[in-house]
C-alpha positions as a printed NumPy array, in Angstrom:
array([[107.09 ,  96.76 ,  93.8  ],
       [106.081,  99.313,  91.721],
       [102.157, 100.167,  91.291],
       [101.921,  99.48 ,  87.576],
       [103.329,  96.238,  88.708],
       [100.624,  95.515,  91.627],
       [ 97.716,  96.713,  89.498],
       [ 98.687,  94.286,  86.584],
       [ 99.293,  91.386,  89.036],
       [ 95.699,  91.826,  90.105],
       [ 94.036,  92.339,  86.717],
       [ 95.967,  89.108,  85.402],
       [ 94.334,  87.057,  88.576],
       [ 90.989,  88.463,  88.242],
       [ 87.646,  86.592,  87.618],
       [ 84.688,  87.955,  86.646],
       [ 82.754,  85.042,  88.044],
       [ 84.007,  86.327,  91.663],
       [ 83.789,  90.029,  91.148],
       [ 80.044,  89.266,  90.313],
       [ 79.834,  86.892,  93.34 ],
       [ 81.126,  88.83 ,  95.998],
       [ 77.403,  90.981,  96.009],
       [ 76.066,  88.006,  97.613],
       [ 78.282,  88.712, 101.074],
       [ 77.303,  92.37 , 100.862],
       [ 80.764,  93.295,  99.11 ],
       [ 78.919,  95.694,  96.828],
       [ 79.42 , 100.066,  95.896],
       [ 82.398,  99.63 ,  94.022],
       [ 84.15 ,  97.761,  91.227],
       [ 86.025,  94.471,  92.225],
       [ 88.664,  92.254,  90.437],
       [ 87.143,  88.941,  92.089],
       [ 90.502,  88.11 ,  93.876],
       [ 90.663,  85.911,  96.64 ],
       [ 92.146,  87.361,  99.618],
       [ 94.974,  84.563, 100.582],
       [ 96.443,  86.326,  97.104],
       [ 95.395,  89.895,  98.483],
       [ 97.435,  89.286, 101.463],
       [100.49 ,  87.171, 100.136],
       [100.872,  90.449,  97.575],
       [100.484,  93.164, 100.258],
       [103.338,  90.808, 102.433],
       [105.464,  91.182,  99.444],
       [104.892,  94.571,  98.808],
       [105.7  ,  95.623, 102.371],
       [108.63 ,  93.246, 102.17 ],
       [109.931,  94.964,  98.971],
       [108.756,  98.698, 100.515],
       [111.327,  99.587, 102.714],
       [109.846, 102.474, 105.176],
       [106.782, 103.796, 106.075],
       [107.19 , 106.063, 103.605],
       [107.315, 104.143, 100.413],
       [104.731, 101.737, 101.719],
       [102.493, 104.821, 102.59 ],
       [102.984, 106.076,  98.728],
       [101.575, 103.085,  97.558],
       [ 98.7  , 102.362,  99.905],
       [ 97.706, 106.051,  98.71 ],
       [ 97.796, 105.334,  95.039],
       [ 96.072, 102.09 ,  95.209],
       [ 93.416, 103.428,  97.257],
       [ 92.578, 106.568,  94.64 ],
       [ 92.592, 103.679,  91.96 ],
       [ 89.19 , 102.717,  93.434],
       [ 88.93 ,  99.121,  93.123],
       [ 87.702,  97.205,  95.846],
       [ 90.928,  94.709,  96.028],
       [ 93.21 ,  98.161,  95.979],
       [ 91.469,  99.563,  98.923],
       [ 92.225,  95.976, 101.068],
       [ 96.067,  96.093,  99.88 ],
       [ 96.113,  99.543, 101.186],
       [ 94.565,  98.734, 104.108],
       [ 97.41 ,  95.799, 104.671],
       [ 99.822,  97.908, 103.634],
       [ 99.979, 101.408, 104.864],
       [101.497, 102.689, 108.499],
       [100.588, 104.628, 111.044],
       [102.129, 107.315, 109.961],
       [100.051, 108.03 , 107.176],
       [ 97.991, 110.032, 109.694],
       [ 94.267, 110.51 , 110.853],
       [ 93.564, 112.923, 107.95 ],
       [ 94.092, 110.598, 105.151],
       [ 92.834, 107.491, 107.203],
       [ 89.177, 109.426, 107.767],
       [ 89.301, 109.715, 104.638],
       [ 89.405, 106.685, 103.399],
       [ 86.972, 105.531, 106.401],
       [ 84.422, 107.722, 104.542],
       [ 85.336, 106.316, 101.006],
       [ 84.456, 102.599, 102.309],
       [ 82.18 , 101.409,  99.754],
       [ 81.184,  98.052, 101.795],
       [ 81.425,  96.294, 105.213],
       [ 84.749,  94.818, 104.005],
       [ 86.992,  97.868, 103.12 ],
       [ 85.66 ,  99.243, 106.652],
       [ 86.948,  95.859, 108.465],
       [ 90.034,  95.565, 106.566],
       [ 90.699,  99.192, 107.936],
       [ 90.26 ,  99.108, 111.228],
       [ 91.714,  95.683, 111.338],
       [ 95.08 ,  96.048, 109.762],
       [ 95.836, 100.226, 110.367],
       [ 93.216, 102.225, 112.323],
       [ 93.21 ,  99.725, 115.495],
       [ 97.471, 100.876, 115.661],
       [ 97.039, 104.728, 115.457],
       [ 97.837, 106.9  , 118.526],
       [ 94.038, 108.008, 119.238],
       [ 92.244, 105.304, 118.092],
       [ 89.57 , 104.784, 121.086],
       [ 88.681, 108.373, 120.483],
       [ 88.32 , 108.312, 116.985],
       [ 86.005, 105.216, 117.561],
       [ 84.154, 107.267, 119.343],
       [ 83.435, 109.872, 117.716],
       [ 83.052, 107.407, 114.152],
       [ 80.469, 105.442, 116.153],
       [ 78.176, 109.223, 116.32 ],
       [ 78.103, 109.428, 112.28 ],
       [ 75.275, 108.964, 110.433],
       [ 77.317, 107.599, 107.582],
       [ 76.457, 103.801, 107.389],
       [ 80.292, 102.69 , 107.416],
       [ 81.992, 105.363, 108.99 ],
       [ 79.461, 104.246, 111.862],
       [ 80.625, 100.708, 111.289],
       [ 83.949, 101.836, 111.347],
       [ 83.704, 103.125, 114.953],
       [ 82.202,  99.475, 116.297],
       [ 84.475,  97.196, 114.224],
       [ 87.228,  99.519, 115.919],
       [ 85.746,  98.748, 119.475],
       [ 85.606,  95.127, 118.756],
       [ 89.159,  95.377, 117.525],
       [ 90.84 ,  97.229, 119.69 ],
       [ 90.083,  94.901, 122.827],
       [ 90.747,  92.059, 120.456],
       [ 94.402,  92.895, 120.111],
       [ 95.153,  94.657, 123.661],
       [ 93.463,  91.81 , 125.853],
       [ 94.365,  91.505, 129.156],
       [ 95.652,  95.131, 128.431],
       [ 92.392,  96.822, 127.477],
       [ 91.712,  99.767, 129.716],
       [ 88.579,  99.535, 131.824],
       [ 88.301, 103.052, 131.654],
       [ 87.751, 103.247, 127.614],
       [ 85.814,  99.502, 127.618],
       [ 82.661, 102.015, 129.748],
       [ 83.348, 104.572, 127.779],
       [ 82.977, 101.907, 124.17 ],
       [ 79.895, 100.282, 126.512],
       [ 78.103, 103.38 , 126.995],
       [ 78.241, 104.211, 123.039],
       [ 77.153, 100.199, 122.127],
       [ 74.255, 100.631, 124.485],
       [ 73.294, 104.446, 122.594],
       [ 73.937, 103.172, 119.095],
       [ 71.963,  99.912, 119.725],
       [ 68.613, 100.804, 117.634],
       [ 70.308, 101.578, 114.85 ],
       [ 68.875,  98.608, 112.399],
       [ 70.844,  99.351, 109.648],
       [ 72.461,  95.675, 108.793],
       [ 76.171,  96.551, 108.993],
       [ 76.164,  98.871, 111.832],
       [ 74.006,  96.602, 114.012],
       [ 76.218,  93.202, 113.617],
       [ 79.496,  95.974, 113.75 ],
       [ 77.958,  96.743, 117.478],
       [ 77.224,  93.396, 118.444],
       [ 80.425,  92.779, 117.257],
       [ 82.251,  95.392, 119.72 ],
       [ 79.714,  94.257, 122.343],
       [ 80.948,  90.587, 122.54 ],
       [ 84.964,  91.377, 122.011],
       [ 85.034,  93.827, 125.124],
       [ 83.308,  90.959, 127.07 ],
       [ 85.293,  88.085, 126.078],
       [ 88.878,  89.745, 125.111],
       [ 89.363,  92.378, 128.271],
       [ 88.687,  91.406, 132.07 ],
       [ 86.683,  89.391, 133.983],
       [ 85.394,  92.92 , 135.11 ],
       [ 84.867,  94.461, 131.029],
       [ 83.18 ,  90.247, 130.817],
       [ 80.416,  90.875, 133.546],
       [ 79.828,  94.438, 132.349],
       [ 79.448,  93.502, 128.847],
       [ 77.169,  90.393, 129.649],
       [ 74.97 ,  92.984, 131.824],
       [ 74.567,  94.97 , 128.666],
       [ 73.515,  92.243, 126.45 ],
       [ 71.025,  90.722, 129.312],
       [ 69.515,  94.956, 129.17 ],
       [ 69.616,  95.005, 125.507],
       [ 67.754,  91.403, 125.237],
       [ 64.811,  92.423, 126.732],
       [ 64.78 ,  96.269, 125.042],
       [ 61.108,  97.627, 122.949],
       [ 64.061,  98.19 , 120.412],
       [ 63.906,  94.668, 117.614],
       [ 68.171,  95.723, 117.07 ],
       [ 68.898,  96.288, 120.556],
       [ 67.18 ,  93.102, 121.412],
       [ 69.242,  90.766, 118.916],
       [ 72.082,  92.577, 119.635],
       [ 71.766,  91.611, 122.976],
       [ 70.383,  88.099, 122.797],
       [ 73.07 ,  87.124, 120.466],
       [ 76.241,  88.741, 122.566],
       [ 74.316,  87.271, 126.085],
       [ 74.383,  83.977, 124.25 ],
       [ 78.1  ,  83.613, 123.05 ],
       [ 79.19 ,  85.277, 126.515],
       [ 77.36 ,  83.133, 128.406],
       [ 79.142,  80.041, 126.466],
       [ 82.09 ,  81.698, 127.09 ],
       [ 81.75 ,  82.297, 130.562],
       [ 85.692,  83.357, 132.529],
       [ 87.14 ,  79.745, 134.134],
       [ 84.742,  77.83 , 132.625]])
């Protein structure tokens, strides 16, 4: 597919009643078509389908992204490989407008890059609102697709950051860290599960109003979700 063709396929589907609605779920800082995202992903499926190569897929998930709507930024997200590198992915990580384009990120491309615990990391020290989100949704990802293969070794190393970041009361960082705090304990070890449950039990009873639902929330799921039980 060509992107004249993608961009038109998205204008002719658009609503204005959605594009307004999406504010109300925080979807906000840039302009929208108002399409669903079962069509979102069915087109970036055929795209990659019709894309042959990182390459050519790449291209495109670059030129939809500079277009600037929030709909382009998810196909790009779906999209693009790898290969398109860490300089044009922090990038984009910086141009996230909303929770959403951060998510879609770290979901479909960052969580695959060679480097991405470290570039967690050092994304969960910014002061940026979603390039800090971008860091946490990455540690909740990450374990989420490795499982039983999640390193101990980086699951401290994501613990140590959750339990530094966890005052931060900005909306969409805080949930993004409670986020990472229950996916290490319920998608890694039984070892990463008692660590992470400490945490939350610390972080429950913290002086700190974030820390504390951040803590009481992740202690309550992981206690639900208790290993053999």
């Amino acid at each position: 597919m060509e992107f004249n063709e993608i961009i038109s396929l998205l204008e002719k589907n658009s609503s204005k009643k959605n594009a307004a609605g999406m504010a109300r779920f925080g979807i906000t800082g840039t302009n929208a078509y108002g399409v669903g995202m079962p069509f979102v992903r069915n087109l970036a499926k055929r795209i990659k389908k019709e894309a042959k190569g990182g390459s050519a897929r790449n291209s495109l998930a670059e030129k939809l992204w500079a277009h600037g709507f929030h709909e382009d930024k998810i196909v790009a997200a779906l999209v693009a490989e790898p290969s398109i590198g860490w300089k044009q992915a922090e990038k984009w990580v910086s141009d996230c407008s909303n929770w959403a384009e951060t998510d879609q990120l770290a979901m479909n491309l960052l969580w695959r890059m060679e480097g991405a615990p470290e570039k967690a990391l050092e994304f969960s020290k910014s002061e940026e609102e979603f390039v800090k989100r971008a860091g946490f949704a990455l540690m909740a990802v990450i374990p989420w697709r490795q499982k039983k293969g999640f390193p101990d070794a980086v699951a401290d190393k994501f613990l140590a950051a959750i339990a530094r970041e966890s005052s931060d009361d900005r909306n969409f960082v805080k949930k993004a860290v409670n986020w990472a705090l229950r996916h290490i304990g319920k998608m890694g070890s039984k070892r990463n599960y008692g660590k992470a449950l400490a945490l939350s039990r610390k972080l429950a009873k913290s002086e700190k109003k974030a820390a504390r639902w951040i803590g009481s929330d992740a202690a309550r799921e992981l206690e639900a979700r208790r290993p053999g039980a």
